[in-house]
C-alpha positions as CSV (number, residue, x, y, z in Angstrom):
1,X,145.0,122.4,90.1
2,X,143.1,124.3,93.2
3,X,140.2,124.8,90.9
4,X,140.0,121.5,89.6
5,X,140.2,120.0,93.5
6,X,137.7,122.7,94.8
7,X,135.5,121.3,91.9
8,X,136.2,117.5,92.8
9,X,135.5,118.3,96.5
10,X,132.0,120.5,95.3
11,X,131.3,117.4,93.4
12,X,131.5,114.7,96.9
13,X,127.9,113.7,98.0
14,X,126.2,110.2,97.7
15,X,129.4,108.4,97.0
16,X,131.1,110.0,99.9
17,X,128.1,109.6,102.4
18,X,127.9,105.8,101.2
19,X,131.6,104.8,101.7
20,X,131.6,106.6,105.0
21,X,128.0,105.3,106.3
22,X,129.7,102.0,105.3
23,X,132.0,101.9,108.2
24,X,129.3,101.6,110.9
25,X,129.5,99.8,114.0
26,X,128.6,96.8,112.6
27,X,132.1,97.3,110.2
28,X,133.7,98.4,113.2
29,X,132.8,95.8,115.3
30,X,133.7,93.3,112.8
31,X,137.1,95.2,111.6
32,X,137.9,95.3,115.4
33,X,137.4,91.1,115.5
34,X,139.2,90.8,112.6
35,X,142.5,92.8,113.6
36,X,142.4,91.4,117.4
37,X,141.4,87.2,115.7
38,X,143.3,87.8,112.9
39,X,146.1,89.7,113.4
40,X,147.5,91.5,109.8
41,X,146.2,88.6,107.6
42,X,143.2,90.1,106.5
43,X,144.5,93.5,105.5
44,X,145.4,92.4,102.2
45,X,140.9,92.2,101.6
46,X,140.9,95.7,101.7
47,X,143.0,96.2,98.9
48,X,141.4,93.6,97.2
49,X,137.5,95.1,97.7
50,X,138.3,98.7,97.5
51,X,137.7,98.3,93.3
52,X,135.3,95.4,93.8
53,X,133.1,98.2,95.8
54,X,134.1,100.9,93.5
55,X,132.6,99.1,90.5
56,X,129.6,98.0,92.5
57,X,128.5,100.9,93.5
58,X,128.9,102.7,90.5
59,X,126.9,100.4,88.9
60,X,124.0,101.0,91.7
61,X,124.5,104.9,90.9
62,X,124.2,104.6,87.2
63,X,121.5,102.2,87.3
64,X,119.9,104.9,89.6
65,X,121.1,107.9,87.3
66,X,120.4,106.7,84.0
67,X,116.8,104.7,85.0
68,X,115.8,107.6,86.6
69,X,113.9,105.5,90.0
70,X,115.9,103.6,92.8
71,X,117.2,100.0,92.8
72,X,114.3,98.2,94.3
73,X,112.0,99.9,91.8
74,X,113.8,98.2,89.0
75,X,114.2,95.1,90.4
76,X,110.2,95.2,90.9
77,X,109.9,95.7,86.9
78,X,112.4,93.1,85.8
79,X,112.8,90.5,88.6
80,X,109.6,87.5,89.4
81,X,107.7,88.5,92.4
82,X,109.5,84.8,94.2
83,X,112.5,86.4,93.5
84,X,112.3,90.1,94.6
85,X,110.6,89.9,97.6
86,X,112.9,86.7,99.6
87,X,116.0,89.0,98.6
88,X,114.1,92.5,99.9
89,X,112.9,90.9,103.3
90,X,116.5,89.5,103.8
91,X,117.9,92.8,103.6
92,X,115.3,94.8,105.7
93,X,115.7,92.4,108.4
94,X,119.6,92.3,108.7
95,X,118.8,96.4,108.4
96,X,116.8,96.5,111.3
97,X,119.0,93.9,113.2
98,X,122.3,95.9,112.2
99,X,120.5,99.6,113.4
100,X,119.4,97.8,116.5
101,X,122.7,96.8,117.3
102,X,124.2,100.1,116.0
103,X,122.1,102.2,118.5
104,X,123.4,99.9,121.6
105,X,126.9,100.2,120.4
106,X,126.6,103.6,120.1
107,X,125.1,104.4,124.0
108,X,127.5,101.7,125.2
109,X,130.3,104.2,123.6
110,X,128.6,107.3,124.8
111,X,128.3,106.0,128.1
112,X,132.5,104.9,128.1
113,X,133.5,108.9,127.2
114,X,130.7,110.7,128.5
115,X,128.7,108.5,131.4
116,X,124.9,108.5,131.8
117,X,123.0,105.5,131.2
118,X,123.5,103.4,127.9
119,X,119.2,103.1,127.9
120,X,119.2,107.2,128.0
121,X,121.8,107.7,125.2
122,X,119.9,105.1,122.8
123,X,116.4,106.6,123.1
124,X,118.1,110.0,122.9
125,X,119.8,108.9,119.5
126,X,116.9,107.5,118.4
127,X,114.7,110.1,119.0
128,X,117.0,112.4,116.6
129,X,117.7,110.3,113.9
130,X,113.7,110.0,113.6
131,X,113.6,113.8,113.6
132,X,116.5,114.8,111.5
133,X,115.0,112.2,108.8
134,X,111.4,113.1,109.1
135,X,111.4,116.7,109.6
136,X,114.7,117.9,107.6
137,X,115.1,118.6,104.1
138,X,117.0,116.4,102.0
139,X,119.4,118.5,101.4
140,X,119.6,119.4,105.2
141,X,119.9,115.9,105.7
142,X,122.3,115.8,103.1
143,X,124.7,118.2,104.4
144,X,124.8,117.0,108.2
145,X,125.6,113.2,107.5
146,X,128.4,114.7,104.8
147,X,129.8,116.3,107.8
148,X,129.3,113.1,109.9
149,X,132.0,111.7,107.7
150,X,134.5,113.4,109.4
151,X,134.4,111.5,112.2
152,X,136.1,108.1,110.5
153,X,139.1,110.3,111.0
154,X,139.1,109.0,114.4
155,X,140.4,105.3,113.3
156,X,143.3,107.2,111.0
157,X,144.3,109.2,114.2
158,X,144.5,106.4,116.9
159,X,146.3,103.8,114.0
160,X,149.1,106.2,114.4
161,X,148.8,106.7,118.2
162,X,149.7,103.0,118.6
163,X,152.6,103.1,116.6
164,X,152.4,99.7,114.2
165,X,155.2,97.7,112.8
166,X,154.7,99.2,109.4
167,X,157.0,97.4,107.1
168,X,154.8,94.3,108.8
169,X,151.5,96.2,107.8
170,X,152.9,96.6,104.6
171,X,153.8,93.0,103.5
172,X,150.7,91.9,104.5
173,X,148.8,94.4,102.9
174,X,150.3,93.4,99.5
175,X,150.7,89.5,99.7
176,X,147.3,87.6,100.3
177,X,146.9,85.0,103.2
178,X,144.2,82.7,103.5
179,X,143.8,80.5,106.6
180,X,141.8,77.1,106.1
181,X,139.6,77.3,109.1
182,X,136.2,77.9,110.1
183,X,136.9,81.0,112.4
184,X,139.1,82.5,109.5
185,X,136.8,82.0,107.0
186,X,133.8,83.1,109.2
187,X,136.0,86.2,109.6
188,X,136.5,86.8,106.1
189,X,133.0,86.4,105.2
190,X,132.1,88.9,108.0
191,X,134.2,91.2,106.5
192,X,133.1,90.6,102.9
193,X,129.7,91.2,104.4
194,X,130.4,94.5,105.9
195,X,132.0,96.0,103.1
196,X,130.4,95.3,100.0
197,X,126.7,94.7,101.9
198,X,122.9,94.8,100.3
199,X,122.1,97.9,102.1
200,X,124.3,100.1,100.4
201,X,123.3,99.5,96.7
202,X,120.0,100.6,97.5
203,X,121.2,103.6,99.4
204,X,123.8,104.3,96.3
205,X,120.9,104.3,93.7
206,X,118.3,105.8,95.9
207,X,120.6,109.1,96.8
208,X,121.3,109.7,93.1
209,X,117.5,109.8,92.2
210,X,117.5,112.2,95.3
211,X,119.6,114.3,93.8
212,X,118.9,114.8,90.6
213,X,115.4,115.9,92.3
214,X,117.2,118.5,94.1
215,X,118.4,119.4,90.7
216,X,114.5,120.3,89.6
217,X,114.5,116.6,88.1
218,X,111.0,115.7,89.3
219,X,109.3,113.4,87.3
220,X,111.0,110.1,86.0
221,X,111.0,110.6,82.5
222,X,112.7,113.8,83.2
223,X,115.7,111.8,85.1
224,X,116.4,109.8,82.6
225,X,119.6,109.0,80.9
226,X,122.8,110.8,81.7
227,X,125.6,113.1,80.0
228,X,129.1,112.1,79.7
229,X,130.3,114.7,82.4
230,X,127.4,113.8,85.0
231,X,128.9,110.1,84.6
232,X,132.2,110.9,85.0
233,X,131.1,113.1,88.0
234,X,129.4,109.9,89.3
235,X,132.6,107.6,89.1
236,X,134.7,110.0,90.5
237,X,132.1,110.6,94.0
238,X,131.9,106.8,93.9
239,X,135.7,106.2,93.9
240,X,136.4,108.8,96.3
241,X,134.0,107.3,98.7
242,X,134.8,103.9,98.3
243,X,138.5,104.3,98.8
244,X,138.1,106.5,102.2
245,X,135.5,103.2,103.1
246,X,138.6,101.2,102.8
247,X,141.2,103.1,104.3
248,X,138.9,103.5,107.3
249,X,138.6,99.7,107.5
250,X,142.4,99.5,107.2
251,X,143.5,101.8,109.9
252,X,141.1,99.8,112.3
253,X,142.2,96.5,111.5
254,X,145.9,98.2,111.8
255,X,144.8,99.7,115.6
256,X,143.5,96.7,117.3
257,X,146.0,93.8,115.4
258,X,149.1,95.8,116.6
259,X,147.1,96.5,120.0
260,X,144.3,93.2,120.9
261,X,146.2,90.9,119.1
262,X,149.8,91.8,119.4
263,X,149.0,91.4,123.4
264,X,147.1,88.2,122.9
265,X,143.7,89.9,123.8
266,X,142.1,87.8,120.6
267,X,138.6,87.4,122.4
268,X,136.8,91.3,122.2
269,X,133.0,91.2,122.9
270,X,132.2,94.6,121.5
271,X,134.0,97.5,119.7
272,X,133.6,98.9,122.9
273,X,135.8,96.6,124.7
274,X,138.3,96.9,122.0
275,X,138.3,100.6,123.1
276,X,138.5,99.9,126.7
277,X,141.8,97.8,126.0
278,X,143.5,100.0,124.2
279,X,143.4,102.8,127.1
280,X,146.1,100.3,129.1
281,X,148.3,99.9,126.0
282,X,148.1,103.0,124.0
283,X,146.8,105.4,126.0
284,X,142.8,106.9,127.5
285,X,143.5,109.4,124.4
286,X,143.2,106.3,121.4
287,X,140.5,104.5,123.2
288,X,138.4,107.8,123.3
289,X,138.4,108.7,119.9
290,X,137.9,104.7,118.8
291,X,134.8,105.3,121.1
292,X,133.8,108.4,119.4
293,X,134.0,107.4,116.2
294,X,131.8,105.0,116.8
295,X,128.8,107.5,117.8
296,X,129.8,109.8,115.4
297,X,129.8,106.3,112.5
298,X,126.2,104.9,113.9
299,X,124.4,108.9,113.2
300,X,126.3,108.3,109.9
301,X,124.9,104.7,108.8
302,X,121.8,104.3,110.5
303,X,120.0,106.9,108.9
304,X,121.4,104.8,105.5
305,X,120.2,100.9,107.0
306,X,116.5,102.2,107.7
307,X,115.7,104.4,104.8
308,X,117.5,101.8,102.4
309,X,114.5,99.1,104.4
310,X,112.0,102.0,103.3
311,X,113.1,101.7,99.9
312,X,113.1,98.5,99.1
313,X,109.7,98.1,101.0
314,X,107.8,100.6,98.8
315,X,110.0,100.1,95.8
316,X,109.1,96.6,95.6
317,X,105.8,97.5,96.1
318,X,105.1,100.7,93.9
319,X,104.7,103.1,96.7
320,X,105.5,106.8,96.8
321,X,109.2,107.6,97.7
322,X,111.9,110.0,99.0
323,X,113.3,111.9,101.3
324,X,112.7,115.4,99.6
325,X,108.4,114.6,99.5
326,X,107.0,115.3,103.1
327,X,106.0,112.6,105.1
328,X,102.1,113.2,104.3
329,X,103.1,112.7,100.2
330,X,104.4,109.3,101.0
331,X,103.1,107.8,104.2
332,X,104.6,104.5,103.5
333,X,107.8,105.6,102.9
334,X,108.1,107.2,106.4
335,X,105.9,104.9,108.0
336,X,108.4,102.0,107.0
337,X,111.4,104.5,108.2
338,X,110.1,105.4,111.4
339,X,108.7,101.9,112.4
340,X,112.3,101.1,111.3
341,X,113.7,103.6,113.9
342,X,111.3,102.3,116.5
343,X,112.0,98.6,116.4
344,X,115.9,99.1,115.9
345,X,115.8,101.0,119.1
346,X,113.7,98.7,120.8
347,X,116.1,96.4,120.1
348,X,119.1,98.3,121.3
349,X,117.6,98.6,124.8
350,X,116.9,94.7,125.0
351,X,120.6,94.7,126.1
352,X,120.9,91.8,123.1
353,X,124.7,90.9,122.7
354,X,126.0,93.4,120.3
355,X,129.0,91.7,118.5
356,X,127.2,88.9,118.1
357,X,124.1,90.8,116.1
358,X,126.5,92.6,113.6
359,X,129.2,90.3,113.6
360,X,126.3,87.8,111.8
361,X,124.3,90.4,110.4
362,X,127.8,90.6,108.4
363,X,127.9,87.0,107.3
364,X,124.4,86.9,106.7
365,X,124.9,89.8,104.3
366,X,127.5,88.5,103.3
367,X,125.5,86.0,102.1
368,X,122.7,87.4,100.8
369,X,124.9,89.7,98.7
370,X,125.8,87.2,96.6
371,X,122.5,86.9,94.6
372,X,122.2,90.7,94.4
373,X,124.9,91.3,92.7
374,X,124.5,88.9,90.0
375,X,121.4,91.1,89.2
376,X,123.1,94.5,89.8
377,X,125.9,93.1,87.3
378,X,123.5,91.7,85.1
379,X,121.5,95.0,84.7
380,X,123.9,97.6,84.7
381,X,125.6,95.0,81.5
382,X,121.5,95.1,79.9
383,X,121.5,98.1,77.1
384,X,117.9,97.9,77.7
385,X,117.7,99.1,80.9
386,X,121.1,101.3,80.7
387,X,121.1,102.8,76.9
388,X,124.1,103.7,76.4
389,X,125.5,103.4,79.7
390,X,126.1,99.7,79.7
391,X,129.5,98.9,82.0
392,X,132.5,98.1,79.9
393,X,133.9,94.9,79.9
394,X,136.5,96.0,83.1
395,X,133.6,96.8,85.1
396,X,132.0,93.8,84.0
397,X,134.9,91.4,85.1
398,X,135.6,93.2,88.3
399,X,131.6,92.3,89.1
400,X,132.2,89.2,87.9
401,X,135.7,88.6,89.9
402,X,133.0,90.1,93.3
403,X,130.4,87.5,92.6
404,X,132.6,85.0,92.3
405,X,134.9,85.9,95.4
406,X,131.8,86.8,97.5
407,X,130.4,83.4,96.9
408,X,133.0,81.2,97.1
409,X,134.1,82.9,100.4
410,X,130.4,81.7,101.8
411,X,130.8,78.3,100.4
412,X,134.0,77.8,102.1
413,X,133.1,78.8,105.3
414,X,130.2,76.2,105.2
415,X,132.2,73.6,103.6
416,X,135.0,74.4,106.7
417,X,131.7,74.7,109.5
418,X,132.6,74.0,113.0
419,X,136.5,73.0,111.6
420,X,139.2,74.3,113.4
């Protein structure tokens, strides 16, 4: 049993480091709205998307795996140019906008544990991320954002701090309730949004072609296709990551509904306010490590939101790729990344209103995932693309079941617009 857990844990790499860079500050922000607005009722959604992102994104890292080039690359191949390039320029801007946002969420929460100005901590993250994604190895890279995951542990630890009705928690984990308003439903979408969002089926495909060149895999040909046990490996880095995703996202909606909303604080403007609160309810000790965990969470994702833009950007267009080349081997790829890093941290010293960037950033991925998916499902079902690695028909319906839910949570929250 040791061996076989020390394998599993040897085994944890791009699934892992995409759950966990899925719990940004744009998730946290809008987890944090969603327990302090919304009380327990949504907890039941992470139950509900922890297989519809398990099956999503382990069709993003077989697509990547068996295809042997990244998800924008196929998309360029298969999809019409009026198609490809609307749904890649919707997802580098809410990128950009989200790692804006992340980077002045992140000095605002520096600023709350450690002082110094919030403009100092920003350029000073900024200037890292650039150089720990432009100067490091990949598998450098690799290894410091794994470890970055550990700081999601924060949300687990202050969930207990506060000390929840847990038989409550429970019940509304397990039965659904839906609320037939706009704020609810603008909620829900948000959440949708953040969890199962464009930017990480890019990221999912794109780290699996990374490492299978890490693996000696260089050309394309040679990554090609897939054994049984590197699939099964796949799936199981996928699930792992994508259940820890979830958890995350329920231990924060658990902190601040038994917290923010419990005490009628239902109006938060940032996840840093939702740490500020919690220091008179719970405790200085909670609200720290909920401000932590989001510095910790933004070094995680952001890294993920711009070099997913520089995929797509010169996947769609047929450029040179990857974090292993260096940066003279493909100058558009880091020239898209850095430019990235430039403008997002521009952004997060314009002092723009950070709840409201990620919270719709969220919807509008939310949104725009809708059409993505039908074309990651629709792929990963084609044998032509896939072989023999075509998604049974479990994995088919669960991507179905996501369209469908994903769309019809959109629709609804036009259809209820402005509604109380």
């Amino acid at each position: 049993m040791l061996n076989g857990l020390r394998r599993y844990l040897s085994k944890l790499g791009p699934g892992l480091i995409t759950g966990a860079s899925d719990d940004d500050p744009s998730g946290i922000s809008t987890y944090s709205v969603a327990g302090a607005s919304a009380g327990y009722s949504m907890l039941w959604v992470t139950l509900l998307t922890t297989p519809m992102m398990a099956v999503i994104q382990g069709m993003c890292a077989r697509i990547g795996m068996v295809t042997g080039v990244g998800l924008s690359t196929t998309m360029r191949r298969r999809l019409p140019a009026w198609l490809l390039y609307p749904l890649g320029l919707s997802v580098i801007i809410a990128n950009t906008i989200n790692a804006g946002a992340d980077l002045e969420g992140m000095g605002a929460a520096a600023q709350l544990v450690f002082g110094l100005p919030r403009i100092a901590w920003i350029v000073l993250f900024g200037a890292i991320l650039i150089v720990i994604q432009v100067f490091l190895s990949y598998r450098l890279f690799a290894s410091i954002v794994k470890w970055l995951t550990v700081a999601l542990f924060a949300y687990v630890i202050t969930a207990f701090v506060v000390h929840p009705p847990w038989a409550m928690v429970l019940r509304h984990l397990v039965v659904p309730e839906i609320h037939v308003n706009s704020a609810w439903l603008t909620t829900l979408v948000a959440v949708l949004g953040t969890t199962i969002t464009p930017y990480l089926f890019f990221w999912q495909a794109a780290l699996e072609v990374e490492e299978e060149k890490q693996i000696g895999r260089q050309s394309e040909k040679s990554r090609k296709g897939a054994t049984k046990q590197e699939i099964k490996d796949v799936h199981a880095d996928v699930n792992g990551g994508m259940i820890f995703s979830n958890l995350v996202a329920f231990f924060i909606i658990v902190t601040t509904a038994s917290t923010l909303g419990a005490h009628g604080k239902h109006d938060i403007a940032s996840a840093q306010d939702a740490a500020r609160a919690l220091a008179p309810l719970v405790g200085r000790f909670a609200s720290w490590l909920f401000a932590l965990g989001m510095v910790g969470t933004g070094l995680l994702a952001i890294p993920a939101l711009v070099a997913s833009s520089a995929y797509i950007l010169v996947g769609s267009f047929g450029f040179r790729q990857g974090l292993d080349r260096k940066p003279a081997r493909a100058p558009q790829f880091y020239g898209t990344l850095v430019a990235g890093m430039i403008v997002a941290t521009i952004m997060g010293l314009l002092n723009i209103d950070p709840i409201g960037a990620l919270f719709w950033c969220a919807v509008i991925n939310g949104v725009v995932a809708v059409p993505i998916l039908v074309v990651i499902v629709l792929f990963a079902s084609d044998q032509r693309i896939m072989g023999e690695w075509t998604s049974s028909v479990a994995a088919r319906i669960w991507g179905w079941v996501t369209v469908a839910a994903m769309a019809a949570a959109a629709i609804g929250m036009f259809a209820f617009w402005g509604k109380s």
